[in-house]
N, C-alpha and C positions, 0 to 999 in steps of 0.2 A: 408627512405633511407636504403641502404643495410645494412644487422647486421650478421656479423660473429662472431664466438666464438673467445676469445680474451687469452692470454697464462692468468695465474693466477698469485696471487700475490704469490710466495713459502714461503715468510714468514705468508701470513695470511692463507698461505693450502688452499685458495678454489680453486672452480670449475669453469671454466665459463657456463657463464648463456647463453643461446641461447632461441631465439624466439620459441615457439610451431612449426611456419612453420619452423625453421632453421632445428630444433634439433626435431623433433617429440617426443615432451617427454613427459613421463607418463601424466604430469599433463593437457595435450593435451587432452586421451583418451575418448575417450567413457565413460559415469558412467556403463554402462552397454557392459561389453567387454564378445566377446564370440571366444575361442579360436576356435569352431570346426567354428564357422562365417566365422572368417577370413580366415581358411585354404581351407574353398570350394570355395573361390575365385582362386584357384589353378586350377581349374577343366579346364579350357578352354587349359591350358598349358597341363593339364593332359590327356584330351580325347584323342589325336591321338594317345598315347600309350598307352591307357587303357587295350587292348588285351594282350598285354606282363604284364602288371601288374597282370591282374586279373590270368592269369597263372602262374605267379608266386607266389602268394596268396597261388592260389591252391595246387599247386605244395608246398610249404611250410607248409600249412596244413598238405597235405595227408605224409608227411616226418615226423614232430610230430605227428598224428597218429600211424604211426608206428613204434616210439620209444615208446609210450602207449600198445605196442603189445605186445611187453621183457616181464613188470610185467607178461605178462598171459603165456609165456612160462615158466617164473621162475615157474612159483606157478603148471603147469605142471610135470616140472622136480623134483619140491619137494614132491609134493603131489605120483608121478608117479614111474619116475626112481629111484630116489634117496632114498623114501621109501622104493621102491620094492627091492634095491638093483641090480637095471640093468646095468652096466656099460656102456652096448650099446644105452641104451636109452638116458644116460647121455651125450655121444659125441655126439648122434641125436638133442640134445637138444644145446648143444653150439655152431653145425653147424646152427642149427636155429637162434642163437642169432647172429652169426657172420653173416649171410647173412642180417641178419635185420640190422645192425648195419651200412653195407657196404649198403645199400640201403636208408639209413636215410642219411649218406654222402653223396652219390651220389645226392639224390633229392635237398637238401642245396646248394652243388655245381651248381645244377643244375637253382636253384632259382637267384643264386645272377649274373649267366650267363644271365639269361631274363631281368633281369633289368638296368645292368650295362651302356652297351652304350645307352636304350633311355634314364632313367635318365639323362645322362649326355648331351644328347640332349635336353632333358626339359631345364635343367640349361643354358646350351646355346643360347637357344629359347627368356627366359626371359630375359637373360642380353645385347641379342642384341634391345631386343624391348625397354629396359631402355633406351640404348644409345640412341636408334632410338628417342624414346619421351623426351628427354634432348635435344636432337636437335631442336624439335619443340616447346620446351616450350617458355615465353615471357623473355628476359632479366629481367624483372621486379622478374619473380619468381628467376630465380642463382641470382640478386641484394643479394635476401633474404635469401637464402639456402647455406651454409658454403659447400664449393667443396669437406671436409674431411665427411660431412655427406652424400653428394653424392656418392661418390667412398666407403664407407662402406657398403652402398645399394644393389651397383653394385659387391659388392666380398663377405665379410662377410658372409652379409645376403642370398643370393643366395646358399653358398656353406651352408648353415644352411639347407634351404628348402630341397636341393635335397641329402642329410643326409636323411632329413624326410621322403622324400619319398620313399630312398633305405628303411631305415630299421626299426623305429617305425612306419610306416603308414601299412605296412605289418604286422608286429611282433604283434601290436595292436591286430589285427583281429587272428593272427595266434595263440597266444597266450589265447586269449579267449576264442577260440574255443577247444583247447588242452585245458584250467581248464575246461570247461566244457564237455567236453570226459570225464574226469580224475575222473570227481567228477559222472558222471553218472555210470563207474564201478566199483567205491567206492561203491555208494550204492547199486548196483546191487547184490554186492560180500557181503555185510555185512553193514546194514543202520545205524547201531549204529555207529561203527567206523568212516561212513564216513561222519555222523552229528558232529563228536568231531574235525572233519578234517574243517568242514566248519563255526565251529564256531566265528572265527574272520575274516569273511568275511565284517558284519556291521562295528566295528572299524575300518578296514582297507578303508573301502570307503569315512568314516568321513576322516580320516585323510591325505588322499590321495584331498580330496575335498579342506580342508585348505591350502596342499603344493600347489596344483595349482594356488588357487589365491595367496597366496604371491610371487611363485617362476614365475610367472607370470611380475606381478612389478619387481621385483630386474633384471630380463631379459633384461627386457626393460633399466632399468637405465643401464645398464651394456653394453648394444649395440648403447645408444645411446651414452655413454663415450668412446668407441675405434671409434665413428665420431669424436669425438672433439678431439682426439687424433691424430687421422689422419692427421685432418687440422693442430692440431700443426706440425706435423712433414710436410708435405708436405708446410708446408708456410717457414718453416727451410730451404727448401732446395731450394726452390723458390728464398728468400732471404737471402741466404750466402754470398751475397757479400755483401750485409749493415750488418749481424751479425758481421762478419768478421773484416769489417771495424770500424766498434764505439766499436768491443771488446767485442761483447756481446754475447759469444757464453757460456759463465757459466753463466749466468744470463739464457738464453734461457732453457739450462742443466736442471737448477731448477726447470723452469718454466715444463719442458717433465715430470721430477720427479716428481712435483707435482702430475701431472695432471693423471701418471702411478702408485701412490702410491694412488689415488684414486680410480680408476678402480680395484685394485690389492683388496683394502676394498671389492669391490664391489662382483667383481667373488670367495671373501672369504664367503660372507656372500651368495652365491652361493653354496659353497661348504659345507656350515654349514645346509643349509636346506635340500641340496640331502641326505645327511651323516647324520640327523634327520631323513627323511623318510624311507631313505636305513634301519637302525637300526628298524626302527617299523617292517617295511613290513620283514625282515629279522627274526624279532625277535617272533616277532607272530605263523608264520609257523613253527619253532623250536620248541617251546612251544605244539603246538598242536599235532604234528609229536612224540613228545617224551609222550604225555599225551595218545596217539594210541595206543603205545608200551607199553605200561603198561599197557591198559588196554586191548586189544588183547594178550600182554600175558597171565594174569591173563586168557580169555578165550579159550587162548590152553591149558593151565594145566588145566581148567577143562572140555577139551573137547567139547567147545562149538563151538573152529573155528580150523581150519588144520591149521597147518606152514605152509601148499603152498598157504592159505588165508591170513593168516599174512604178509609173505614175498610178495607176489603181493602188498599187502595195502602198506609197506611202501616203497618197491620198486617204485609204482606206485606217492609217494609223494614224494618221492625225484626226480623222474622225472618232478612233479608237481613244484620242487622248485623255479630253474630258472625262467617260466614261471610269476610265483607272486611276488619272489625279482625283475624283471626286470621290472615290473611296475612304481616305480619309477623313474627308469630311461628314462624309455620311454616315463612317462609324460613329464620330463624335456626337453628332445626333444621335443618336441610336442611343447611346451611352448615356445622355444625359434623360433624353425621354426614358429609358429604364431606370434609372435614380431615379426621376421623379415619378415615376407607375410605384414603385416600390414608396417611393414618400407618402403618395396617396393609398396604397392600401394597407401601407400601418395604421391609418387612420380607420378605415374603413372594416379590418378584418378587428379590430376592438369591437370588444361584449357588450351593443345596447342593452339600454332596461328593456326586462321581458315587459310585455303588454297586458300576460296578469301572473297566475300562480308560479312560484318558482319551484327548484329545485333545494332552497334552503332546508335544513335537517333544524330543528326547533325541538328545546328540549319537552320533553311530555310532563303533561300535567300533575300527572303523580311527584316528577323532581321541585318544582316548580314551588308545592305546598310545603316540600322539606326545606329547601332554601329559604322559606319567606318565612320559616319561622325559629331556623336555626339563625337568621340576621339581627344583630344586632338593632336599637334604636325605633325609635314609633315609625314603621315607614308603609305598611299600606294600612289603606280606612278599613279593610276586612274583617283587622283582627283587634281596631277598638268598637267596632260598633258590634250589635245583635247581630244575630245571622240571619241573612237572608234569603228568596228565593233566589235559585240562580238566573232569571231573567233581569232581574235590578242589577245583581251581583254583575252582570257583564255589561247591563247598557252604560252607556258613557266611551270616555276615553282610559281604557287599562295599559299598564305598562306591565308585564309580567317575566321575572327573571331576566329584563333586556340585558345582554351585552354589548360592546361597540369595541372594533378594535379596528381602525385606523390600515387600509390595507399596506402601506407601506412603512408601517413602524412594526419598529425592531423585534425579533421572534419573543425575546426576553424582557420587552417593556410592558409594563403594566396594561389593562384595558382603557382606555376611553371611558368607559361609562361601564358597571358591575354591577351587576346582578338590581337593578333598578325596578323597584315593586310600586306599582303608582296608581290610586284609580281617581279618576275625576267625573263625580255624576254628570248623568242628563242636567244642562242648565246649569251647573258650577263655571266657574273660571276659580282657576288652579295658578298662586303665582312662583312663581320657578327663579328660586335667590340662590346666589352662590357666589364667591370668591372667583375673579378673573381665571378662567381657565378650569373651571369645574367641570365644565363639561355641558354648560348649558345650553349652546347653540349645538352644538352635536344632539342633542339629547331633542331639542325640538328639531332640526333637521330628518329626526329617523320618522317623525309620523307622516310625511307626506314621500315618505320613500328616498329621500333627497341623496339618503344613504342607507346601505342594505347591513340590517343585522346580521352579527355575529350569534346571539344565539339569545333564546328565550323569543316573544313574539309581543306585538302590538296591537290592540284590537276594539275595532269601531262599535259600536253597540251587540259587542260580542262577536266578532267578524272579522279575523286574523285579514291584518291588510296585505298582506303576500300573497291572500286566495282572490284580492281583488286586482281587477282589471284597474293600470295606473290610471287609466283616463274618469274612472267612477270613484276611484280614491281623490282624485285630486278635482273632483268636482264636489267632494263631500267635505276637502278641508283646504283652507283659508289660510294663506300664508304674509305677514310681513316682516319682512326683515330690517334689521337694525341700520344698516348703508345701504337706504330706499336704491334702486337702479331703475329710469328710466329710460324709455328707447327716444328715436329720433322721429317721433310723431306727435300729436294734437295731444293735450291735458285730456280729453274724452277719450281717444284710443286710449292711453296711456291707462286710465281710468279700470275701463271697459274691458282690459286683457280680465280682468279677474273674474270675468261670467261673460261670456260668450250670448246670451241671453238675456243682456240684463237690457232694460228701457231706459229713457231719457230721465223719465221718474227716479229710478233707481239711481242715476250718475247723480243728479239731484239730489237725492237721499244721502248717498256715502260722501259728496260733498261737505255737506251738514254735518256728517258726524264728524269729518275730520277737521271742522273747522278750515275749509278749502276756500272757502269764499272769496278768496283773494285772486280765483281766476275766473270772475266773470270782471274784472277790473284790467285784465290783460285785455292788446287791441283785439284779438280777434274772440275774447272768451273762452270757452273750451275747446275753440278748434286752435287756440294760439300750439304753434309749435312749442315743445320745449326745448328742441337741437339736442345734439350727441350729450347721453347721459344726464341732461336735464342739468346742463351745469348753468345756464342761464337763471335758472332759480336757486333758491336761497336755499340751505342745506331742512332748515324748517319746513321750506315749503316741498322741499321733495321729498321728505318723511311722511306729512301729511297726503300727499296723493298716492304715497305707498300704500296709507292704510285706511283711505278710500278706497284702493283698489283691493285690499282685504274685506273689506266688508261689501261692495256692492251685488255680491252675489248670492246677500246671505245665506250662507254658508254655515252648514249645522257643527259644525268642530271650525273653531278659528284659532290658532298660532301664532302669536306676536312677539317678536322676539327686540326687546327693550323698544316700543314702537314713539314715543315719547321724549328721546334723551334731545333729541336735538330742537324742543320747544323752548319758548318763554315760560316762566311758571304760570302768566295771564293767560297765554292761549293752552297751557298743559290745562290747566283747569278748564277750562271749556269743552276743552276736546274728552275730557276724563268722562265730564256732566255727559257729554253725548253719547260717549260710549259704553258709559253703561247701561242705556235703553238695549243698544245690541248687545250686549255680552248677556241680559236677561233672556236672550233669546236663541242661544248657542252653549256649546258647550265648548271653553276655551282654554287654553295652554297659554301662559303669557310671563315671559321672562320681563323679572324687573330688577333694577339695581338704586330704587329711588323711594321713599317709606310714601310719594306719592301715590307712585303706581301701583304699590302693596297693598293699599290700600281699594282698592278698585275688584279684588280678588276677595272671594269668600273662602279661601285657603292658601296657605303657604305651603310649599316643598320647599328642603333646603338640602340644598346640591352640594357637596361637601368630598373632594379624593372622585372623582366618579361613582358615588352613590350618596341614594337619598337618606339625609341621616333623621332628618326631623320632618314632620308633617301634623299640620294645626291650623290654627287660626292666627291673624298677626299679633295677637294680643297675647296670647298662649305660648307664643315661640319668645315675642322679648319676655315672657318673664320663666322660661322652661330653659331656652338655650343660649347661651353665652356667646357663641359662634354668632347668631342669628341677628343680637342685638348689637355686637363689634359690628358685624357688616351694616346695620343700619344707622348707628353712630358712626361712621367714620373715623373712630377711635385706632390709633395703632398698634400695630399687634406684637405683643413683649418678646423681646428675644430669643426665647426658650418656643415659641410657637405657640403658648396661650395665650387667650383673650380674656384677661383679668387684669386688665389696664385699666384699671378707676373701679369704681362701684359697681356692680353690677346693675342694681335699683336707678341709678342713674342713667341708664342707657333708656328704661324705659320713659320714667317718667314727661321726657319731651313728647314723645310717640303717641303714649296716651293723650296729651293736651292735643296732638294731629288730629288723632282718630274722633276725638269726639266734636274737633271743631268740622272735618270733613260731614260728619253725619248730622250736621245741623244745619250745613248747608245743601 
């Protein structure tokens, strides 16, 4: 079943715990993680800009090179002018250094222009194609995945990568290249000095080896703490009117703190190992820089090396500095832009819905006739009525030997839904009653694919919907759900998602039947916004434009799953009068928990353990099943687990006074 991260307790300080698929976390990993791995999975986003990159590379190389060039004019001017006493060689010499200077600008300038907009097109790239493949993933995978670790995926991490590849993915190379320029005319100019220069090169790779992998982990914990932070704060705002109302907006408080004063460890203990390695790699080069100078002096007073060799040497390592303190830092990056390349394509390498037929194995029709008649209970119309041709026998909505088994419940739990035989004709509406947790909404969830069977098959006027393309399946059925969701647009868009086709007529029509009327009364009418989730309207009124947006597209199979619960009995009736002109006109699936909405259906299913135990008319069920008439009384259920709590004959007789007063009006 879905698992989201949950606020923590503040007085016991922890964390919430998330599933490996929720939370991608460390303990998920690879034993064997490879940063440069994950980051050449960039490459496909990377190619169509490769040309501006690698010019900018270049371009940034050939700019440190020529801040490498200064040392050798200095060691000119010393050995040269400024021996000889030339004055004029000496101003030749600083116009030298200032044009070098303005051209090591200029190129820099010029680097961070080539990269700047495709970068930010890369980032763009990727995070439309996240959205794009979150659209296509199964309900099953968001069931599992916390919305706060999504949306970190989506921002976060993104604006991490293409960081990475403005400026450590470069710097890397550019940088490499400059200490080894640096160190080739070290030794060129004097191989002693520039072996004392190169001596803690081995240290520094050990220890640079260690911060990687640890500062690798801590990365990780730390990105995936501001998902789980997210989702606290975005389920805050989601639900501020229950915080609100039970008072629990300092309790919530504690619960942010917690979860903020964990992360704040985290990105400490971040800061502790940059601020360890910065100190080595900082500390090292100092040390060797200062052990040159002494000993390079010592060989200008004895004449063995010129000040304009000395001054190039240290000149040339303090240009060298930056380059090797900045290693560090641009592991760090490196690190974190791989955590987050790997954050994003756990998202990404997840199984969208195929586009049509799958690979699903469905049991064959020969089983299919032995199940449904070794099953107990009246449960398909086949085997109380005559026989038919099989062209009748399949038009409609069939459910045949469906299975449903919940992909992440237990090897040894029961199914969701068993062996479920169901057919509902051409022009029927079929009403789907069961005991909280029967299996109802799973059970209308599997016709429009929402989830993928387990075994047995479902089939449109005889047309296995697994051989159909999702997009002409779900053009062919009509779905509302019982906690209406609306997005952050106009009552029309809002509307209008349900047919892509449909006219101003049409908005007008499913209007009507939903009894919506109440939004041409808003200021702007149907282009009024409704804002995030439609919480500015009334829980009634977002039910109703739920199931105007079920019907505006008339839709030959429509699914309504309890579409009703949140009216007045005055407007349930209205809306009931309305929609039975459409429901004559479809053929409908419609969950109800109300002897109103039963009544609206020219058959009852009854949904009973995950299968259908009874199927009839509502008249036929209260006075056939016992179960059928408890759920429509409201009576409760005797300790031993039957439903023979009162009379039996009593349960109906209200029902009947319903029915007949319904059909009279």
């Amino acid at each position: 079943m879905p698992t989201t991260p949950v606020a923590p307790d503040p007085a016991a300080g922890t964390t919430p715990e998330t599933t490996p698929e929720a939370a991608g976390s460390a303990d998920a990993e690879p034993p064997e993680r490879s940063a440069v791995r994950s980051l050449l999975r960039l490459w496909p986003y990377v190619r169509p800009v490769r040309t501006r990159l690698f010019s900018a590379a270049f371009v940034a190389i050939l700019a440190s090179c020529v801040g490498l060039v200064i040392p050798l004019v200095l060691k000119w001017m010393v050995d040269g002018p400024v021996a000889g006493r030339d004055p004029g060689g000496v101003w030749l010499g600083a116009l030298y250094l200032l044009l070098l200077g303005v051209a090591e600008a200029a190129l820099f300038g010029f680097r961070r222009w080539l990269v700047a907009r495709p970068l930010a097109g890369v980032e763009a790239s990727m995070r439309a194609d996240l959205f794009r493949h979150l659209q296509r993933l199964p309900v099953a995978f968001h069931d599992r995945w916390a919305s706060g670790q999504l949306l970190s995926r989506g921002t976060t991490d993104l604006m991490l990568v293409r960081m990475f590849l403005q400026f450590p993915l470069t710097f890397l190379l550019v940088n490499g290249v400059t200490i080894l320029v640096g160190v080739v005319i070290l030794l060129a100019q004097e191989w002693t000095l520039g072996l004392v220069l190169l001596a803690p090169v081995v240290p520094m790779v050990i220890v640079c080896s260690v911060f990687e992998r640890r500062y690798a982990e801590v990365a990780r914990r730390a990105q995936d703490q501001v998902g789980d932070l997210t989702t606290v704060v975005e389920e805050s705002v989601l639900g501020i009117r229950i915080i609100k109302g039970f008072g629990r907006h300092r309790s919530q408080a504690r619960a942010f703190a917690s979860l903020a004063r964990t992360l704040r460890g985290t990105e400490l203990g971040k800061a502790r190992l940059l601020a360890a390695i910065w100190a080595v790699i900082v500390l090292l080069p100092e040390l060797t820089i200062g052990a040159a100078l002494v000993l390079g002096t010592v060989q200008v007073a004895d004449g063995a090396l010129s000040a304009g060799t000395l001054v190039l040497f240290l000149s040339t390592a303090l240009a060298l500095r930056w380059p090797v303190e900045s290693i560090g830092f641009l592991l760090a990056m490196s690190q974190e832009a791989a955590t987050a390349t790997e954050r994003y394509f756990e998202v990404m390498d997840a199984e969208p819905e195929s586009g049509g037929p799958d690979s699903r194995v469905t049991a064959p029709k020969q089983g299919l006739g032995t199940t449904a008649r070794t099953k107990p209970g009246p449960v398909a119309e086949a085997r109380t009525k005559p026989a038919a041709d099989e062209g009748s026998r399949a038009a409609g909505l069939r459910f045949e030997a469906v299975e449903f088994r919940y992909p992440d419940a237990a090897p040894d739990a029961p199914p969701a839904l068993d062996r479920i035989d169901l057919h509902i004709r051409p022009g029927e509406t079929m009403a789907l009653v069961g005991a909280t947790g029967s299996g109802k909404t799973t059970l209308t969830a599997l016709v429009p694919r929402l989830h993928e069977l387990t075994a047995g098959r479902i089939t449109l006027d005889g047309e296995d919907i697994t051989a159909m393309p999702r997009e002409r399946l779900r053009e062919l059925v009509a779905v509302a759900f019982e906690e209406p969701t609306l997005f952050s647009a106009s009552v029309g868009e809002n509307v209008l998602m349900g047919a892509g086709h449909a006219t101003a007529d049409d908005l007008r029509r499913a209007l009507a039947v939903a009894q919506a009327d109440f939004v041409y009364a808003l200021p702007q009418g149907v282009d009024t916004q409704v804002g995030e989730q439609g919480l500015s309207l009334s829980g009634g009124q977002r039910q109703r434009l739920a199931l105007a947006r079920a019907v505006v597209g008339r839709p030959r199979f429509l699914v309504l799953d309890d579409p009703l619960s949140a009216l007045d009995v005055h407007t349930e009736a209205l809306v009931e009068a309305a929609l039975r002109e459409v429901l004559a006109e479809t053929t409908a699936l419609v969950v109800a928990h109300r002897p109103s909405t039963v009544l609206l259906a020219d058959r009852v299913a009854l949904l009973s353990g995950g299968r259908i135990t009874a199927v009839g008319t509502h008249q036929e069920l209260l006075r056939d099943s016992t179960e059928y008439a408890w759920l429509m009384s409201g009576a409760e259920e005797a300790d031993d687990g039957s439903y023979e709590h009162g009379d039996h004959g009593s349960y109906t007789n209200g029902f009947e006074d319903l029915t007949y007063a319904k059909e009279d009006r």
